[in-house]
N, C-alpha and C positions, 0 to 999 in steps of 0.2 A: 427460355428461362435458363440461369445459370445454375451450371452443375456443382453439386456441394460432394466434396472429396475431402474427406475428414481423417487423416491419417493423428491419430495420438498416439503420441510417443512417450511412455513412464520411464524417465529412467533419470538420471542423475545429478543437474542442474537446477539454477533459476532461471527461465526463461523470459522476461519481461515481455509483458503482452499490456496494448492499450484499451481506448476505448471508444473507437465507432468502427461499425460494422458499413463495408463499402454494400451501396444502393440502399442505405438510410441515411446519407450525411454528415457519414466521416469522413475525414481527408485521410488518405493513404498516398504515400510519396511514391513517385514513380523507382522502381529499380528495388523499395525499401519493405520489411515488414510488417503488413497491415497491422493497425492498431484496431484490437477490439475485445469491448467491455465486455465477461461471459460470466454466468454463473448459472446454474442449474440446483434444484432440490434433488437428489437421488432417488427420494420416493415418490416424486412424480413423473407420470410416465412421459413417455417423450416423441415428438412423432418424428416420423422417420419415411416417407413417403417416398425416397429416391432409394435403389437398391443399392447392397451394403454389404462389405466386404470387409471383415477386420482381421486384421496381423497381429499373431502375437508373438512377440518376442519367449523364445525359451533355448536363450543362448546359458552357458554356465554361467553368466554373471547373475543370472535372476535366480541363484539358488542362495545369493549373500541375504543375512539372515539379519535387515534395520529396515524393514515397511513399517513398523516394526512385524518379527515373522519372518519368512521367508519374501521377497519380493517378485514370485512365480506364483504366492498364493493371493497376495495383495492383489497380483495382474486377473487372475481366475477371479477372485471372487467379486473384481471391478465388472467384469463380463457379464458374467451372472445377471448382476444388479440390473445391467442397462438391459442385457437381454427379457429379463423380465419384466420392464417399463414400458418394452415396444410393440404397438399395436399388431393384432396377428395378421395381418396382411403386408407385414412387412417384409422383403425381400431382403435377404439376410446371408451370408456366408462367413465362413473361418477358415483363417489359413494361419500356419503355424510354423516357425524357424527355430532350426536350433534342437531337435528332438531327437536326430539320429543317429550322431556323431559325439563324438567327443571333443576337446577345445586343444588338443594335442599339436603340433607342428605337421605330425604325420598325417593327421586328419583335417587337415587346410582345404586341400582341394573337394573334399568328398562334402564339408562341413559347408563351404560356401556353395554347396547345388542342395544343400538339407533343407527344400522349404515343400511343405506338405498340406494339399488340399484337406481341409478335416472333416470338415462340411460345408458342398459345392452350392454356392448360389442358387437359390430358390424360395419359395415360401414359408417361412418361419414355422419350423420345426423345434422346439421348444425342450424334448426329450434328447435327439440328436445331439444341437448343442452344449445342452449339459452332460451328456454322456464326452463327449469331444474335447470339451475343455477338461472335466478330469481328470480324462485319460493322460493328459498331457504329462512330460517331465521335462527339464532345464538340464541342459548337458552342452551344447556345440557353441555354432561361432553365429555372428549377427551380417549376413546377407541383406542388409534394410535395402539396397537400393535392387537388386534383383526380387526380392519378394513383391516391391511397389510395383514392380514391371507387371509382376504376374498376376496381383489384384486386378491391376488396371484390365491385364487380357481377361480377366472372367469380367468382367463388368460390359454390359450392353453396350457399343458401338457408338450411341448418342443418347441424347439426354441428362437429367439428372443422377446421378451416381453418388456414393462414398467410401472412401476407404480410412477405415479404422487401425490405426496400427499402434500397437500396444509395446514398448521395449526399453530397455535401460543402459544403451548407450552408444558411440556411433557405430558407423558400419566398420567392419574386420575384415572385409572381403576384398573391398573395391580400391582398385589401385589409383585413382582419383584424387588429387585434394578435395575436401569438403566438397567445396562449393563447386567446381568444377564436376564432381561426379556427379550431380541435381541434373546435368545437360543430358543424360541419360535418360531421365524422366518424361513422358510424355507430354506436349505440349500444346494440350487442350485449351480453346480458349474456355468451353464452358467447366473446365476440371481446375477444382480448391481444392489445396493441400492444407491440414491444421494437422500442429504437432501440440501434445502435451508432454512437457518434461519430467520426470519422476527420477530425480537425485541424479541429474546429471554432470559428466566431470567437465570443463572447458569445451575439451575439443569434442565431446559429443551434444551440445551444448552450441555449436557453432554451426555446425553439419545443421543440425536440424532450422537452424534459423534462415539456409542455405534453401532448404527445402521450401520453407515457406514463403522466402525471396521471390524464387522459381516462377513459384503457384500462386502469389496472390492468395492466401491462408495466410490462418490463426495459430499465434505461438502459445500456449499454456505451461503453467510448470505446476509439478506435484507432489508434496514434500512427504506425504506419508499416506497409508493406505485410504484413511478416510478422504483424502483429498484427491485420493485417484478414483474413486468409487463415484464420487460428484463432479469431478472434469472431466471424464470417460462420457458421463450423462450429456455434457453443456456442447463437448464436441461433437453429439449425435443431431445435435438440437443448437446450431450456434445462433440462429436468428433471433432466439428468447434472449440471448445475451445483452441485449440493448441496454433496459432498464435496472441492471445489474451494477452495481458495486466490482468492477476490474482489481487485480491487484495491483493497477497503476490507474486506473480513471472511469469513468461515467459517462454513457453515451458517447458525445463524440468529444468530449473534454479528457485530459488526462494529468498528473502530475508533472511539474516540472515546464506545464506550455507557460512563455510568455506573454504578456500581455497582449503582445500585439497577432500572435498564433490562435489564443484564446478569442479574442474579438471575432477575428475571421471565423471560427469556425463556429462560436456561440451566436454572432450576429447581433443582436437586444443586449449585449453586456453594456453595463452603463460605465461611462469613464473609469479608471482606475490608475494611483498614482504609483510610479516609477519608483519613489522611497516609500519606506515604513511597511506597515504591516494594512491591510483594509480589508474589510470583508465588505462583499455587494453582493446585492440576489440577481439570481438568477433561473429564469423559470420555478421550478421549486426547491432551489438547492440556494447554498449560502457557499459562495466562493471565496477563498479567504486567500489574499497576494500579499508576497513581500518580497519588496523593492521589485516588480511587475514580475515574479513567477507566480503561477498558482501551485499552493502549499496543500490546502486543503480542501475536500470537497461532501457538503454535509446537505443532503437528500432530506427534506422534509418529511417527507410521503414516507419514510421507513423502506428504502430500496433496501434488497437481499445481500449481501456477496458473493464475490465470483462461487462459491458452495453451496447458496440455497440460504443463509444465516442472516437472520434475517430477526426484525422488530417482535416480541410476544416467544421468542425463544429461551431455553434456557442458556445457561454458563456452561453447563455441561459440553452442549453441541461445541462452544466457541473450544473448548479445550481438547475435545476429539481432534474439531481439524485444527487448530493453531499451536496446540502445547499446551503447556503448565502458565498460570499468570500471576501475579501477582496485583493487586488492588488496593486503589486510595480513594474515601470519601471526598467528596468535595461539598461545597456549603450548602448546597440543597437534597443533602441524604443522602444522594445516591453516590453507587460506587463506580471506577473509572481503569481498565485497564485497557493499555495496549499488545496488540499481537502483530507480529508480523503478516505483510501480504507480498512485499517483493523485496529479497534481503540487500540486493543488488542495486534496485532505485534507491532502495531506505527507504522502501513505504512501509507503513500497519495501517491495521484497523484499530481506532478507538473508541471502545465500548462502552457507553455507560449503562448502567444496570441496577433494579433496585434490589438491594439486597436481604433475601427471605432464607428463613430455616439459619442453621448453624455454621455453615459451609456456603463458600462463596460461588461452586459451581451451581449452587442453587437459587440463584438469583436470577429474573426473567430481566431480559435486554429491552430497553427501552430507547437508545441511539448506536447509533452506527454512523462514522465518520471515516472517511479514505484521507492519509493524511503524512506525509512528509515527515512521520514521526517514529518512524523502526525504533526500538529497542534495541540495545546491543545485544543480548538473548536473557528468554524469559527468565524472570527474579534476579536478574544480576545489571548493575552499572557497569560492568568494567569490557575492555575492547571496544569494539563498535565505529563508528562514525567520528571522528572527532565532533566537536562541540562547534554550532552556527555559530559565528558575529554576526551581528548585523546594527548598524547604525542608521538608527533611524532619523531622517528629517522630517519634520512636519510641515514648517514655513519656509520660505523661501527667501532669497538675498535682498526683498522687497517688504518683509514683514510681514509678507500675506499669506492666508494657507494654501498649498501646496495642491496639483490636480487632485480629488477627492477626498478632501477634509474639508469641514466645514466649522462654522462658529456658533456653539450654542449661547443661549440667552436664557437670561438675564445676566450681564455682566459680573464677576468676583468683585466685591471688595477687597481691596491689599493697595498697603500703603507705603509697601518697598521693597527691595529687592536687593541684597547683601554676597551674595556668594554666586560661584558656577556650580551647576547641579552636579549633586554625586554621581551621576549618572553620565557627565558631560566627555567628547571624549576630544573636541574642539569650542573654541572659544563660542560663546555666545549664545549659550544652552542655560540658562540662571536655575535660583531659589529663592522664591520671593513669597512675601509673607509669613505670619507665626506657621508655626511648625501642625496644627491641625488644622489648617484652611485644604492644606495636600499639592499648594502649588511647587514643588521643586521639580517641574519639568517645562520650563518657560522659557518661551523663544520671543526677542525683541519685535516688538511688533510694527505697525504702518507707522504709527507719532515715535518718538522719542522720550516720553512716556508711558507706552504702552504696551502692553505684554498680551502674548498667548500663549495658552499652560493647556498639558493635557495630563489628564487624571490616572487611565489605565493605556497599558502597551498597547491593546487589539482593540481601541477602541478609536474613530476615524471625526470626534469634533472634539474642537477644542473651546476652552472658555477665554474670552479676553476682559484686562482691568483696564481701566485708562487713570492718569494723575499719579503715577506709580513714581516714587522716589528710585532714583539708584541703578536704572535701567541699565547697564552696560555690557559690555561683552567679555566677563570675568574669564578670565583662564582657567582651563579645567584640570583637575582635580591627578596628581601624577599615578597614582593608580584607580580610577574610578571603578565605581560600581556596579553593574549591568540594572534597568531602568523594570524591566521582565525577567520573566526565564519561564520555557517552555520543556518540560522535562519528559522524561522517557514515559513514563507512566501516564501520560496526557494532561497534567495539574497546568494550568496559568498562575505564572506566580509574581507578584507585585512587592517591587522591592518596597520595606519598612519607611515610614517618613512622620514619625512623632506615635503620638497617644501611649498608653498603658497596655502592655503586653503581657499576658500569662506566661510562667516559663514552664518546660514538660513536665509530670509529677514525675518522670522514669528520671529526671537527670535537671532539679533546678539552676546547675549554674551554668544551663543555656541560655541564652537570648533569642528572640523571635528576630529573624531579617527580612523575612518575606512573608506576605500572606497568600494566599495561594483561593483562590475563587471567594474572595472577601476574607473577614476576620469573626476572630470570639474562640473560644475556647475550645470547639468542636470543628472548628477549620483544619486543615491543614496545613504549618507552619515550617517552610525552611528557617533551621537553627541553625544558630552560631558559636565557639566555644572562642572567638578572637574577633578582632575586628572584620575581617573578611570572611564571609562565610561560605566561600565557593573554594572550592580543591581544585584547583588547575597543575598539580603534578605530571598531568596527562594529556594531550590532547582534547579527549571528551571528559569535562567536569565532572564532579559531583557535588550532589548536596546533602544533609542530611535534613528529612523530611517527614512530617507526619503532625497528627494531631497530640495537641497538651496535655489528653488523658488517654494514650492512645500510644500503641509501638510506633519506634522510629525505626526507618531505612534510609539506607544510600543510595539516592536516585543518581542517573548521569543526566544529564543537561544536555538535551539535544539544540536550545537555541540558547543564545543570551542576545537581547536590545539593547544597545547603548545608544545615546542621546547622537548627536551632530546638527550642526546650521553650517548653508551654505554661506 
């Protein structure tokens, strides 16, 4: 059996970690950092059957005071937690760096031999280790790659094993580049390395991904104490990681695979087209591509994430571990925020939630989505990501729809076709029909009178007319209008095309441009104060958004969809 060598590292970065675990049907590149989906509950114990060695970092950097606290108390009291989870026949030690020296120039040499047995390998002594971790205090320098050494020598000769290493940032000692110093490291074939990051800077950030190069291991990153207290748990326990929610992906899927990445490794994925936006099932999840990445990944079943956070929770937990949020109704009641999961891919989690009591951390979660949709930081538009284009095609230079769209039925009535869609960002995208039929997104179809129109951005059939006057390939429009927009906050929002719109009571000489998960008064409505209602001063847009009896904010626009035909 393969030996599981668990080294988590808290300290200063985001480390990007995937999602399949190798010998369940992940793919793992040869040379590259395993990808794998992890998340654990804190207060569920966790087994641990291979003997266990954990490092903890108590160099002076873990005495800076943003876990929030101290980040030396954050590391203890993550100990603690798992220590108390683990069955008592579990074979457990601690060893500790950084407790005897100081971080002086003068104390270099003495500070990189600082690493101290706390309590030796053996049978889980429960008293010991809490007395041991106490004791502890953060003063010297970070030996990470000598202390590994010395895990490894207490640890039994063969078999399963793990080493836990707890710290906040690279090594100080080893005259090494990164990656180069990893050769150091023992080169078991049954010995994995996992690091967990905890606000780590670049270059210690790199080291460790070095490490887990090496070893064939799990990268993790850990942004605040709560989320070290539950990665500490997931890297005792990484095999439960599977069915988890990653902060990049699901089983052996991840954000960012293309289509053709995704097929391979999903197997049963059903066709998916290269333009626009489509969602398709799979297994029990709804996978959502645009123009053949996978953007999104939405778990039926109520999967947990990489923390334990999971369906029947509250809002409170999501803001322990994610921050402060802020939240939008969408048309079936419920409320909808995003958090970040990888600030570095641009992943979040988007939560919807129903909303109970007077406060919205009080609201129990009823969806969880992994999703290509980072916020620039919680309650605010501004910095971030610049803002997606994406021009979507539907049909094709033959008038037919495109791989994975199809044509629903009963045909539209419409009796002609006048203009190129506002939406258009090349010739041959129309607007046909009166203004509440909702066709202004029509692509020339197989006749030469006939059209295919599609209603909503994310949705993958379209309607066709046939006998349609005017059919041509109008020129579009010299500044057009995006067709969607997929905003920070998680809203889909559908640009405005006729009917009677409420304006907000806070400010009636708005205009409604968008509706945002349908329409009516208790919707959520991107407003307008000019003809264009998107702020492009900046890279990443904004809008101003919210319902008509309701406060408004300034969201950023993480996608806009505009029209095209080849």
């Amino acid at each position: 059996m393969r030996l599981r060598v668990a080294i988590c590292i808290a300290a200063t970065a985001i480390i990007a970690v995937g999602c399949s675990t190798q010998g369940s049907g992940g793919p793992k590149e040869a040379g590259g950092t395993q990808q794998v989906s992890v998340t654990a509950d804190p207060a569920s114990e966790v087994s641990a059957t291979a003997p266990t060695v954990i490092v903890l970092d108590a160099s002076g950097s873990m005495k800076q005071d943003d876990a929030p606290g101290p980040r030396i108390d954050a590391a203890k009291n993550a100990i603690h937690t798992l220590v108390s989870g683990l069955p008592d026949d579990a074979a457990l030690g601690l060893i500790a760096y950084g407790t005897a020296t100081g971080s002086s120039d003068a104390e270099k040499v003495a500070g990189c031999r600082d690493i101290k047995t706390v309590v030796p390998l053996g049978p889980l002594d429960r008293n010991a280790f809490a007395a041991g971790i106490d004791g502890l205090s953060a003063s010297g320098y970070t030996p990470i790659m000598a202390a590994l050494q010395q895990a490894a020598a207490a640890l039994p000769a063969d078999g399963e094993r793990t080493i836990i290493l707890v710290s906040d940032g690279e090594d100080t000692c080893s005259t090494e580049p990164p990656c180069e110093s990893t050769e150091a490291m023992p080169h078991d074939p049954d010995l994995t390395i996992h690091t967990i990051g905890f606000k780590l800077d670049a270059a210690a950030s790199a080291q460790l991904k070095c490490i887990v190069d090496a070893t064939g291991g799990m990268a993790i990153d850990a942004a605040n104490a709560a989320q070290l207290t539950a990665r500490l748990a997931v890297a005792s326990d990484p095999e439960s990681a599977r069915e988890r929610l990653s902060t990049s992906g699901f089983r052996n899927l991840w954000i960012g695979m293309t289509e053709e990445e995704t097929r391979k490794a999903a197997g049963d994925l059903a066709p998916v087209s290269k333009t626009g936006t489509v969602v398709v099932q799979w297994q029990d999840c709804e996978l959502t591509f645009t123009d053949g990445v996978l953007v999104e990944i939405a778990p039926r079943t109520g999967a947990a994430t990489l923390d334990g956070l999971t369906v029947g929770q509250k809002m409170q937990r999501a803001a322990e571990l994610y921050g402060p949020f802020t939240a939008t109704t969408n048309s079936d009641g419920e409320s909808v925020a995003v958090f970040p999961a990888d600030t570095e891919a641009g992943t979040g989690y988007r939560i919807t939630f129903t909303p109970e009591g007077k406060k919205a951390d009080e609201g129990t979660i009823t969806r969880i989505v992994l999703c290509r949709c980072l916020p620039a930081t919680a309650g605010s538009s501004a910095g971030g990501t610049p803002t997606e284009i994406v021009n979507l095609v539907a049909v094709d230079g033959s008038g037919k729809p495109k791989s994975g769209w199809s044509v629903q039925t009963p045909a539209m009535k419409i009796s002609e076709c006048y203009a190129a869609s506002q939406s258009a960002v090349t010739p041959g995208v129309i607007t046909c029909g009166i203004t509440a039929d909702g066709a202004d997104a029509c692509w020339v179809g197989p006749e030469p009178d006939s059209i295919l129109c599609l209603q909503f951005p994310w949705g993958t059939e379209l309607i066709t007319a046939r006998g349609v006057d005017g059919v041509e390939a109008y020129p579009p429009p010299a500044d057009p209008t995006p067709f969607g927009l997929e905003l920070e906050n998680g809203l889909l929002c559908r640009v405005r095309h006729g009917g009677s719109w409420p304006s907000p009571e806070s400010n009636p000489s708005l205009a409604g441009a968008y509706s945002c998960r349908g329409q009516g008064t208790d919707t959520p409505i991107v407003w307008s104060e000019s003809s264009y209602p998107i702020d492009r001063s900046e890279d990443r847009w904004t809008v101003l958004v919210g319902p008509s009896k309701g406060p408004l904010e300034t969201v950023a626009v993480t996608k806009a969809i505009f029209l095209a035909a080849e």
